[in-house]
N, C-alpha and C positions, 0 to 999 in steps of 0.2 A: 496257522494264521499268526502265532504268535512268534513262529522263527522270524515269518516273512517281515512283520511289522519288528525285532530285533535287528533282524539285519540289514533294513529298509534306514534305521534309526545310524545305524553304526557307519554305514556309508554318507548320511547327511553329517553328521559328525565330521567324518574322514573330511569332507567337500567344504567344510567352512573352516575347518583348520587348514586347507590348499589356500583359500579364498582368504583368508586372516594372513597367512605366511606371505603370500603374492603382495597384499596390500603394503602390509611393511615394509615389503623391499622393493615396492614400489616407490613409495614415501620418502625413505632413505634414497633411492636413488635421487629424486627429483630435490629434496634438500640439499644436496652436496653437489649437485650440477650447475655449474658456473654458467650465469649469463655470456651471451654471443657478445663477440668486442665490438658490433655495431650498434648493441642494442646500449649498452654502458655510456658509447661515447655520445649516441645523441640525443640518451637522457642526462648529462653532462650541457649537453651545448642549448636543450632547451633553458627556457628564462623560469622563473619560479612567478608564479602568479597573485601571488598574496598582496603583493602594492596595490591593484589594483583600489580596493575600496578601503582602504586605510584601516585595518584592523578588523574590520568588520569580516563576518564568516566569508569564505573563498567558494566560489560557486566554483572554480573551473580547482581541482588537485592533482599534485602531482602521482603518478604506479608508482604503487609502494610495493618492493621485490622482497618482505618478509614472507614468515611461516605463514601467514594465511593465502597470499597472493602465490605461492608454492604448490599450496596445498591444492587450489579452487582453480587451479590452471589448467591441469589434466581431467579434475572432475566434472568440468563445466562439458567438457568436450562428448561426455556419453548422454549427456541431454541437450546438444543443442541442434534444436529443429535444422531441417534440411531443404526446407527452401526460404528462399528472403524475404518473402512476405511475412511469414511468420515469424522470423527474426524481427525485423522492422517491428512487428507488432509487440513481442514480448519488450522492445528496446523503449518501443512509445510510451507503454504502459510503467515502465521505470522510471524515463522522466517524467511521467504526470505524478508518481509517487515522490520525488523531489532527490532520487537516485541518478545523477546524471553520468557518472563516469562508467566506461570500459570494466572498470574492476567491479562493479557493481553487477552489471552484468551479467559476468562469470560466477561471483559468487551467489548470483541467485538461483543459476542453473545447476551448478556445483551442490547447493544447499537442494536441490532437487534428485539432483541423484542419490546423496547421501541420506537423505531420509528415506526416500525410494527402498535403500540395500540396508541402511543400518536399524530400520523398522523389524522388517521379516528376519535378520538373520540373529538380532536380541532375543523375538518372542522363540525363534526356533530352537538356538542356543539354550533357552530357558528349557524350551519341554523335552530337548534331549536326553535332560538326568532326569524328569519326572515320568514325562508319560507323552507316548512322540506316535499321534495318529493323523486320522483324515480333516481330523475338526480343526489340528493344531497350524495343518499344511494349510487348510482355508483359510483361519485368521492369518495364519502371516501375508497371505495374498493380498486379502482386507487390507492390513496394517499398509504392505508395499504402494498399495492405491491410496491409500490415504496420508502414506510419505511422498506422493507424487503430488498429489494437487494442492496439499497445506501450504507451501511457500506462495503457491497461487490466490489463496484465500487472503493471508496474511498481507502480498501485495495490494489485493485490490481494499481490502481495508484502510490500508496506508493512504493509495488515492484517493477512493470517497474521502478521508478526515481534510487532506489536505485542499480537494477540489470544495469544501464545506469552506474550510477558513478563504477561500478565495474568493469564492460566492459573497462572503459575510462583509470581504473589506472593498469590493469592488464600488457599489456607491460612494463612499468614502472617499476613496482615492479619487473617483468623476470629481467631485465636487473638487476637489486639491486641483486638479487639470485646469477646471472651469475659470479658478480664480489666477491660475497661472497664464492659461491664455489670455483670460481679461487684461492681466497686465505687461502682457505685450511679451512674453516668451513665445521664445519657436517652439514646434512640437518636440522636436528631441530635446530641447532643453529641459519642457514640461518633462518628459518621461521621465528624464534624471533625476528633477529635481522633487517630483513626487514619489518617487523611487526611495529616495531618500528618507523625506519626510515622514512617508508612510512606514517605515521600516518597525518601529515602535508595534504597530498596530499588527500588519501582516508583515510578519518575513518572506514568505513565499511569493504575493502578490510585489513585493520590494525586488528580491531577486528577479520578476518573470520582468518588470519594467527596466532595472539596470540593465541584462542582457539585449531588450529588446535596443535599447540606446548604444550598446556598445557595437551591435551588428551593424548600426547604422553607419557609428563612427569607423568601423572596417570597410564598410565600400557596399555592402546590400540595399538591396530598394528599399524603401520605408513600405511597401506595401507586400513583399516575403519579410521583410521581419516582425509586421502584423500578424502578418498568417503561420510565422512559424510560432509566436510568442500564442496565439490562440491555438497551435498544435499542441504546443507541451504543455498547458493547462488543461484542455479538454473539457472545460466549462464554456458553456453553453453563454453567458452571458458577457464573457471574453470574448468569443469569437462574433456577438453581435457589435462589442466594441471595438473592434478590428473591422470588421465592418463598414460602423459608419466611418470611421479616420478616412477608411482608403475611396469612400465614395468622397466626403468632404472632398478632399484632397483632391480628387479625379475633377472632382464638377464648377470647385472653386467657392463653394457656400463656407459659411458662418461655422468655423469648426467649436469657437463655445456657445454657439447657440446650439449646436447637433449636442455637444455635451449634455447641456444643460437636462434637454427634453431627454436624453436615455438616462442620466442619473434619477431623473423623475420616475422615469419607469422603471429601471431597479428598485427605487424605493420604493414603489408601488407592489413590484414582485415580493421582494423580501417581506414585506407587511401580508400580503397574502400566504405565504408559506410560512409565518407565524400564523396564522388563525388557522390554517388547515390541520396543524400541528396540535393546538391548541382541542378543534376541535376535534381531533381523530385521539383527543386523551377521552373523553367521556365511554368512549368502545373499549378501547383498550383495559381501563378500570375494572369494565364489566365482568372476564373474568375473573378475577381476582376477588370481588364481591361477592361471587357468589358460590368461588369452592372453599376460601379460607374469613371471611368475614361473617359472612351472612350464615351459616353454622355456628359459630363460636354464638351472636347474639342466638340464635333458637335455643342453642344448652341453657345460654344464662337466664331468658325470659321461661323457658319450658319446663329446666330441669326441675326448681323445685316442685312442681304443679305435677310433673310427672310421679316425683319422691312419695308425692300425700296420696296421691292416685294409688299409687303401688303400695303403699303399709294401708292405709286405710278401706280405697272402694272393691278392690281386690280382693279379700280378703272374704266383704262380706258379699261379692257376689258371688263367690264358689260353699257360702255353707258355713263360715269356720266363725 
């Protein structure tokens, strides 16, 4: 058993110094590999996007062809799903996370294989000079599953935080709408000009309204740049405000009176999910009372009472 588990060892050895050599000159190869002369020239003839918002952060960037866009090019390619639904889906889930470019992409998939390989072949790598069995081949399996789905985890963290600050500035910005329509702006103009405004408050809820004005000013319907601007947010109370716009709009009513009455109910909402919050603290508390609080007071009220119990009543009810 013990050959078998040595020379079991020596060949995974052998198989991650192939798999280590292969990478390297993998790596080297693709570093030193000169971009296609069409790919150069019509990154050349594209326009650089940055004027758009005068200094402010660039929602649309230029592929950057360094070492990491090198690197996450080929890696991307051993995780990426095989039908387009699923692409779509992991593609939707990055811009709700506020990751909108191609190179993003790549390196989230990229960042999915490489945890995937470089998990299991560290932990195995390790127990090769120590101690290389059945437990060690399990955890690295663990490890490889748990370098697969962390990039996942990590994402959706990202969009909950960001679908939170959107949630938070959404009444806000209604209201900025409400008094911009009142004073006789068009709806894309509002979207700009609250876009703007707002920027201070939410960046991300800023960005979702200047794109939605800019799709306009490209030639889209106002009622696809509604529903795409509620696709890439993926907030629920976005996509009611995209909503009413594109019914206004259809039926010809009172688009700051529609305002009006859904900012009212967001801040009705929002007020309810503080007290829900609020009140789902007194549970939560609960444990914590009662494994690390509510002990400490028993020592303190008990102990000494236990101290005199123990020297004195002790003592004399065994005889002594």
């Amino acid at each position: 058993m013990d050959v078998m588990t040595g020379s079991f060892g020596y060949f995974a050895l052998l198989s991650l110094v192939f798999l280590a050599v292969t990478a390297a000159v993998g790596a080297m190869a693709l570093l030193f590999t000169r971009e296609q002369a069409i790919s150069g020239r019509l990154s050349r003839l594209l326009a650089t996007p940055g004027a758009i918002f005068k200094g402010r952060q660039k929602l649309v960037q230029e592929e950057k062809s360094g070492l990491l866009a090198r690197i996450s090019k080929p890696l991307h390619k051993l995780s990426l799903p095989s039908e387009d639904a699923i692409k779509k889906k992991v593609r939707l889930k990055l811009i709700q996370a506020g990751f909108r470019t191609n190179a993003a992409y790549r390196n989230f998939l990229a960042a999915k294989t490489a945890a995937t390989v470089l998990l299991p072949v560290a932990w195995l790598t390790r127990n090769v000079f120590i101690n290389f069995d059945q437990k060690s081949l399990l955890i690295a399996v663990v490890l490889a599953a748990v370098g697969y789905f962390l990039p996942d985890v990590i994402l959706s963290h990202y969009r909950q935080k960001r679908q939170e600050r959107i949630f938070k500035a959404v009444p806000d910005a209604l209201d900025m709408m409400v008094v911009c329509v009142e004073a006789g702006l068009g709806l894309d103009m509002t979207f700009k000009r609250v876009g703007e405004e707002i920027r201070s408050l939410s960046v991300d809820l800023s960005d979702e309204f200047l794109l939605t004005n800019l799709e306009v000013r490209a030639g889209k319907q106002r009622d696809e740049a509604l529903r795409n601007m509620a696709q890439r947010t993926g907030v629920g109370e976005v996509q009611n405000l995209a909503t009413v716009l594109i019914q206004t709009s259809r039926f010809g009513t009172s688009v700051a009176k529609a305002l009006r009455v859904h900012a009212d109910s967001m801040r009705i909402k929002r007020r309810q999910a503080a007290e829900e919050i609020a009140a789902k603290a007194a549970v939560k508390l609960l444990f914590p009372l009662l494994l690390f609080i509510f002990p400490t007071i028993f020592v303190v009220l008990l102990g000494p009472a236990a101290i005199q119990i123990a020297r004195n009543l002790l003592p004399t009810l065994g005889g002594n």
